[in-house]
C-alpha positions, 0 to 999 in steps of 0.5 A, a space after each residue: 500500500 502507497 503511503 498517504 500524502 499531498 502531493 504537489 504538481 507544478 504545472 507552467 501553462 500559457 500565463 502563468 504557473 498552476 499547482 496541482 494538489 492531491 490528497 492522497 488516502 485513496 485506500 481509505 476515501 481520502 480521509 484526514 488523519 492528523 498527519 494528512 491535515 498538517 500535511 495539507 497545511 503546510 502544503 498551502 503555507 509553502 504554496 503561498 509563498 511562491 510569488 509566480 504562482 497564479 491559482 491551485 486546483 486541490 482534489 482528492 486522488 483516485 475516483 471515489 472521493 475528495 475527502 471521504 471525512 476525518 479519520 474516524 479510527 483516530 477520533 474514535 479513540 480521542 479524548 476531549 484534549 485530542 479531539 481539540 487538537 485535532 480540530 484546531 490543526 484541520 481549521 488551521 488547513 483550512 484557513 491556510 486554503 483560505 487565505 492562500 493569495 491566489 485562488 483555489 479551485 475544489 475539484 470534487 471528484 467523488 465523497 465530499 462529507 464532513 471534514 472534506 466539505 469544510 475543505 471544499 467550502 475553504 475553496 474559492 470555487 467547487 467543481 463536481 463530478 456528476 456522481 460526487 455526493 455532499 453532507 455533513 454527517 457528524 450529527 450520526 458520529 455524536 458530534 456538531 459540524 464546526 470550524 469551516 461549517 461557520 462558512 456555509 451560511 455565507 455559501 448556501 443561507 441558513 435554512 440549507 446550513 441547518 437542513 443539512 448539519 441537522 440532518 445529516 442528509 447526503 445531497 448528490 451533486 446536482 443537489 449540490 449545485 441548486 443550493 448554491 454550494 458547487 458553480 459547475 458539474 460535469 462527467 468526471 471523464 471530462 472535469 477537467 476541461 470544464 474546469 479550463 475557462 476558470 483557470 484560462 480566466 484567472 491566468 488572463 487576469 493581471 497577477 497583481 489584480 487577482 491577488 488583491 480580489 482574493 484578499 479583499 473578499 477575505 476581508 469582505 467576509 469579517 468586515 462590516 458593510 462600511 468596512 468592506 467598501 472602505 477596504 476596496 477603496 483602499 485596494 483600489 489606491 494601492 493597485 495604482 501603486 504599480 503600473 499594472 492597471 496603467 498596462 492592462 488598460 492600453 492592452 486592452 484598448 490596442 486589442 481593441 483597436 486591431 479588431 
């Protein structure tokens, strides 16, 4: 049997450099262990420390699942102290996939339940195989949905939050998509492709401006209404700190000419 782990592909395409991250559990649905969740922290720490980097896919390896859940052998055996250091070392995987400076695309490419859909909710957007399935079953282990699940408010509205962390129902990926918690489904022989027009997007945009979106919608998310705009109007002033808005313009406007 491989050993588990994440597992980084660089890959350099036309505007700029996308990282490919897989967790690797395959033989048990991908599911966390301790030892995958710093993994995959400190997978995304040394990610946003790469300055050419534009966005990153993350997906589960094999074809049955993203992230199947937490490892239910070690939580089974934790007391309360383990069972908090586990959860604050996976919150801190998750908000290390937050506020990676680039985006991050979730790529579900099967299960997607628990821990691996507060996974999925840390991503800036969710692409679904047809057959992937969705659900917050912690309620049957004898435990509440946290960290990350605070997230799906924001995502799906309330009533969707407590139909499903109260329910502990498994929704389908078409499901998914109505609630408003995965953008785009396709065939899982063809995820890929129709996940070219995001990253196409994103590496089209100016590195600088995309960064500074991402930033400033993690702001948006703790903020006030009056804090929030008065943080845009700030990136706006910083943006023009640089040349680049002064450089996409007059591209834009030369492409425009030439047609």
């Amino acid at each position: 049997m491989r050993q588990a782990g994440v597992h980084v592909k660089l890959q350099e395409r036309s505007g700029g450099r996308v990282a490919h991250v897989t967790i690797d559990n395959s033989a048990r649905l991908n599911c966390l262990s301790s030892a995958l969740i710093l993994d995959l922290a400190e997978t995304f720490r040394r990610l946003a420390d790469d300055r050419d980097l534009r966005l990153a896919v993350l997906t589960g390896a094999g074809d049955k699942a993203f992230i199947g859940g937490a490892d239910l052998k070690e939580l089974g055996a934790a007391d309360p102290d383990a069972a908090r250091l586990f959860i604050t070392r996976l919150h801190q995987a998750c908000k290390a996939i937050r506020t990676c400076p680039v985006p991050v695309i979730g790529r579900m490419n099967g299960f997607c339940l628990g821990a691996g859909l507060e996974v999925a909710a840390s991503c800036d957007m969710r692409i679904a195989a047809d057959g992937a399935r969705f659900g917050m079953p912690e309620v049957h282990m004898g435990i509440p949905s946290v960290i990350e699940a605070a997230l799906l408010p924001g995502l799906i509205g309330w009533g969707r939050t407590r139909e499903m962390l109260l329910t502990g129902v498994l929704y389908s990926a078409e499901e998914a998509a109505a609630i408003g918690f995965v953008q785009k489904i396709a065939p899982l022989a063809t995820i890929d492709a129709a996940m070219d027009p995001w990253i196409d997007g994103i590496l089209r945009a100016t590195p600088r401006a995309v960064r500074a979106q991402k930033a400033l919608m993690e702001r948006w998310q703790r903020s006030s209404l009056e804090e929030g705009i008065y943080a845009g109007i700030d990136a706006i002033s910083d943006a023009y700190k640089t040349d680049e808005p002064q450089k996409a313009i007059s591209s834009f406007f030369a492409a425009k000419k030439h047609k």
